[in-house]
N, CA, C and O of each residue as an XYZ file, in Angstrom:
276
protein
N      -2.291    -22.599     30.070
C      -2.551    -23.150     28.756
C      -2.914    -22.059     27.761
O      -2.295    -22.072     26.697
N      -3.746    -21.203     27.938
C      -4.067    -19.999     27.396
C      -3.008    -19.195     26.906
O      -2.965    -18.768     25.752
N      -1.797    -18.899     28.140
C      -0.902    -18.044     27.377
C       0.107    -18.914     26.172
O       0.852    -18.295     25.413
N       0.013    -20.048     26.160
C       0.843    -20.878     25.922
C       0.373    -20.499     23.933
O       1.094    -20.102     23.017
N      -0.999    -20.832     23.963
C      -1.840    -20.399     22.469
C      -1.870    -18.912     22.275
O      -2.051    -18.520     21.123
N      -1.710    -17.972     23.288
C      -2.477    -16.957     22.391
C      -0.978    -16.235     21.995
O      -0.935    -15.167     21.383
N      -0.157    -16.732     22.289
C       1.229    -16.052     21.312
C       1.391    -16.101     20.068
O       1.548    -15.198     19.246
N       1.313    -18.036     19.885
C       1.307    -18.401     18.472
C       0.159    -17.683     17.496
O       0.296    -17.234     16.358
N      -0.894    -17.731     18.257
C      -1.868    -17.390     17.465
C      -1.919    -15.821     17.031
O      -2.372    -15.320     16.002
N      -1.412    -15.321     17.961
C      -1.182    -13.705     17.421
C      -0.019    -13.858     16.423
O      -0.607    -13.464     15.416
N       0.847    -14.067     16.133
C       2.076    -14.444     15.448
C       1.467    -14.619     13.808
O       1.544    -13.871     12.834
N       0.897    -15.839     13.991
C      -0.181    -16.263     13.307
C      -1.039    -15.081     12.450
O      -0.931    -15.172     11.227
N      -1.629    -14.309     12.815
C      -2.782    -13.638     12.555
C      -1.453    -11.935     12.035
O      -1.639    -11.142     11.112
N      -0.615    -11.944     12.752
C       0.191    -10.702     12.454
C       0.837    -10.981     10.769
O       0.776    -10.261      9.773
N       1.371    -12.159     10.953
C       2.038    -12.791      9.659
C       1.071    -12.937      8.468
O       1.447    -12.809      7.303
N       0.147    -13.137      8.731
C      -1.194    -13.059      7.422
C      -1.664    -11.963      6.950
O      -2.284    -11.769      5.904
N      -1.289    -11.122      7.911
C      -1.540     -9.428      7.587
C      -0.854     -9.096      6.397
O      -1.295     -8.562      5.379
N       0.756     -9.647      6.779
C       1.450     -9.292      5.866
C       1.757     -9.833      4.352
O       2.145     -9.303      3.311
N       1.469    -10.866      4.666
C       1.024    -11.952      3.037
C       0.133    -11.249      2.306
O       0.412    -11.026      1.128
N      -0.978    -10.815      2.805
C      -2.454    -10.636      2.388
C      -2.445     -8.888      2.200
O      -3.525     -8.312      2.069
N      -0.926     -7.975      2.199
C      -1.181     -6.651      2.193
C      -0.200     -6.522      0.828
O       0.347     -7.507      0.332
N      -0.119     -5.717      0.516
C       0.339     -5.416     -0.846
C       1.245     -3.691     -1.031
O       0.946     -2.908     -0.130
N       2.003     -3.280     -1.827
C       2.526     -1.938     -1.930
C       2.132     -1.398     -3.301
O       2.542     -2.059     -4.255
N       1.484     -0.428     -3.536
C       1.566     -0.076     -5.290
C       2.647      0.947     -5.039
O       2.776      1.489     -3.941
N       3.330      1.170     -5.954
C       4.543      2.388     -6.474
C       4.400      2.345     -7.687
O       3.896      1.489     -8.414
N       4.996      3.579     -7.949
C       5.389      3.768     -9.415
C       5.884      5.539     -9.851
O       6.143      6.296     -8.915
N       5.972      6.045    -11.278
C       6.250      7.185    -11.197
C       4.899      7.713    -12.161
O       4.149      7.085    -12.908
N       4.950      8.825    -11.866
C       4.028      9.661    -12.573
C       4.246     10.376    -13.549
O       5.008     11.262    -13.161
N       4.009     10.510    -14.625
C       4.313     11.248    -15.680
C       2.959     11.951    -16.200
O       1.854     11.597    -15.788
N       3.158     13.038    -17.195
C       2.227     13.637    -17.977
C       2.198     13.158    -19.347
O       3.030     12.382    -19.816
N       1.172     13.669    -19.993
C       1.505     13.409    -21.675
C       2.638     13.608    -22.113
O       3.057     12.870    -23.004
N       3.590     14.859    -21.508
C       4.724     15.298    -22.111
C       5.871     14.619    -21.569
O       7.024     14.974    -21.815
N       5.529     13.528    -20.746
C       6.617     13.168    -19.915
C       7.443     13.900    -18.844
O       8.638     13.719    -18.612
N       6.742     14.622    -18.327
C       6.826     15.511    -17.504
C       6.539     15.362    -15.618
O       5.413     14.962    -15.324
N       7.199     15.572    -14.803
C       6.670     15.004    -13.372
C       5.594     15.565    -13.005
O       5.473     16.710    -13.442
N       4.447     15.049    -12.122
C       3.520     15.171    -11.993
C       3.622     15.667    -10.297
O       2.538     15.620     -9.715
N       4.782     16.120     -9.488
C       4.836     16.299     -7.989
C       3.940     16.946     -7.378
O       3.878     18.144     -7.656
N       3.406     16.648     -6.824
C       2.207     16.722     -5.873
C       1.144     16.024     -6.185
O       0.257     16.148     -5.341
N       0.828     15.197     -7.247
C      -0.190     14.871     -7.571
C      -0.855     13.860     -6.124
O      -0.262     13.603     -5.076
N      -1.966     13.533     -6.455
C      -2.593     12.915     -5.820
C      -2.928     11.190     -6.308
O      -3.933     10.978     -6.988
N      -2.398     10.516     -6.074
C      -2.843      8.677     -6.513
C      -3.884      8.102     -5.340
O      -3.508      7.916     -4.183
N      -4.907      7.910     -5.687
C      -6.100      7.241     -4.672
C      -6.196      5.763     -4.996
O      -6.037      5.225     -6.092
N      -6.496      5.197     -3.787
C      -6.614      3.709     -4.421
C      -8.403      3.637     -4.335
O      -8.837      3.252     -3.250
N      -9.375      3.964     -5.350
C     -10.350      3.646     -5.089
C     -11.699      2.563     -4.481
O     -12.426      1.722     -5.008
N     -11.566      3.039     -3.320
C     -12.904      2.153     -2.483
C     -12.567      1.649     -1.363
O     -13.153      0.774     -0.726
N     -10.854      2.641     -0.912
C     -10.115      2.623      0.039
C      -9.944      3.647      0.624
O      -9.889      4.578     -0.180
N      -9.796      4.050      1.936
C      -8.714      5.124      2.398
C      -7.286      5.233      2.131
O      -6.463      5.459      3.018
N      -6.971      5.054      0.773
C      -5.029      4.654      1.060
C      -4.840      5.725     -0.611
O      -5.563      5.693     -1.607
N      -4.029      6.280     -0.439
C      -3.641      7.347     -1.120
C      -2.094      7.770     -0.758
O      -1.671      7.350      0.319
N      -1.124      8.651     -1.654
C      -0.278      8.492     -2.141
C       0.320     10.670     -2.483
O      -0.606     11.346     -2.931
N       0.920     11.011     -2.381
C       1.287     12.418     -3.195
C       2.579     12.312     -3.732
O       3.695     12.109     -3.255
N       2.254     12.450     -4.530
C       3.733     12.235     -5.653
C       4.788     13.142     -5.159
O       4.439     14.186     -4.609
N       6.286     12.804     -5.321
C       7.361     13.391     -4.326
C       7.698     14.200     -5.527
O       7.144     14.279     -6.623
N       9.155     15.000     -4.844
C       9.618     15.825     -6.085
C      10.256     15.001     -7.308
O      10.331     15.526     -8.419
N      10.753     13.581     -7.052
C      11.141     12.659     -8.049
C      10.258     11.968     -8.917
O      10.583     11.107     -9.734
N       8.792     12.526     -8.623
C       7.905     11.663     -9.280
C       7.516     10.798     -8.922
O       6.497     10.434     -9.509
N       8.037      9.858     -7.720
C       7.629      8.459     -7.685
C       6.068      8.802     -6.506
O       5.774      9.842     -5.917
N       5.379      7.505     -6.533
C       4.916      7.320     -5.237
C       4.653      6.423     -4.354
O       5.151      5.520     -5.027
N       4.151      5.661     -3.031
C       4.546      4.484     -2.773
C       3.325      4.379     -1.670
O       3.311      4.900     -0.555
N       2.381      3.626     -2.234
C       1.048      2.981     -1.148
C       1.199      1.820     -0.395
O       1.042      0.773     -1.023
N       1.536      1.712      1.121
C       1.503      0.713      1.532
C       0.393     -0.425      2.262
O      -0.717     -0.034      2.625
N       0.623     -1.193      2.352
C      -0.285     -2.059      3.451
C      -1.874     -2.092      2.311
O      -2.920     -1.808      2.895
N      -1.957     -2.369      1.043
C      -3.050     -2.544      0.094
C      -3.396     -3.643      0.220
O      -2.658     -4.520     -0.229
N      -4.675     -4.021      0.894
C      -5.296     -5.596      0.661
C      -4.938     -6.366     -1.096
O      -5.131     -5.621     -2.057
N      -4.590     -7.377     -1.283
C      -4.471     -7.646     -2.484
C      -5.851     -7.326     -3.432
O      -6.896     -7.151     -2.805
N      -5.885     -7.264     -4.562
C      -7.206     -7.071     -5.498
C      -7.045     -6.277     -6.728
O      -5.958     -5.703     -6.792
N      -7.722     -6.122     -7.569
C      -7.831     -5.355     -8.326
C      -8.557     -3.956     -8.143
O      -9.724     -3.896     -7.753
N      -7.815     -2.855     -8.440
C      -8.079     -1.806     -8.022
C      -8.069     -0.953     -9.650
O      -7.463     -1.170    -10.699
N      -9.052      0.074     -9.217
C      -9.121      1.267    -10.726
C      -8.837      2.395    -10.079
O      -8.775      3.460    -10.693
């Protein structure tokens, strides 16, 4: 009976992870409009951070939903 629940229920609990996680991206620019590559993007009051590529962009995954500064 046990194994019968604890599949669904992991299934369950894996799939909510993913509802409930979030991606920020975007590109980086300067005042001059200029790429910012290497920079650093932090999501503050998290461990999840970001270094800007040579195209500028960058891409944070797995972000609890919320408002972030």
């Amino acid at each position: 009976m046990m194994k019968k629940l604890l599949l669904p229920l992991l299934s369950f609990i894996l799939s909510a992870q993913c509802v409930f996680a979030a991606t920020i991206k975007g590109k980086m620019l300067d005042e001059n409009n200029a790429l910012m590559i290497g920079a650093h993007v932090i999501v503050t009051g998290t461990d999840k951070y970001a270094i800007v590529g040579l195209n500028g962009q960058y891409e944070i995954n797995n972000v609890s939903v919320g408002s972030y500064k």
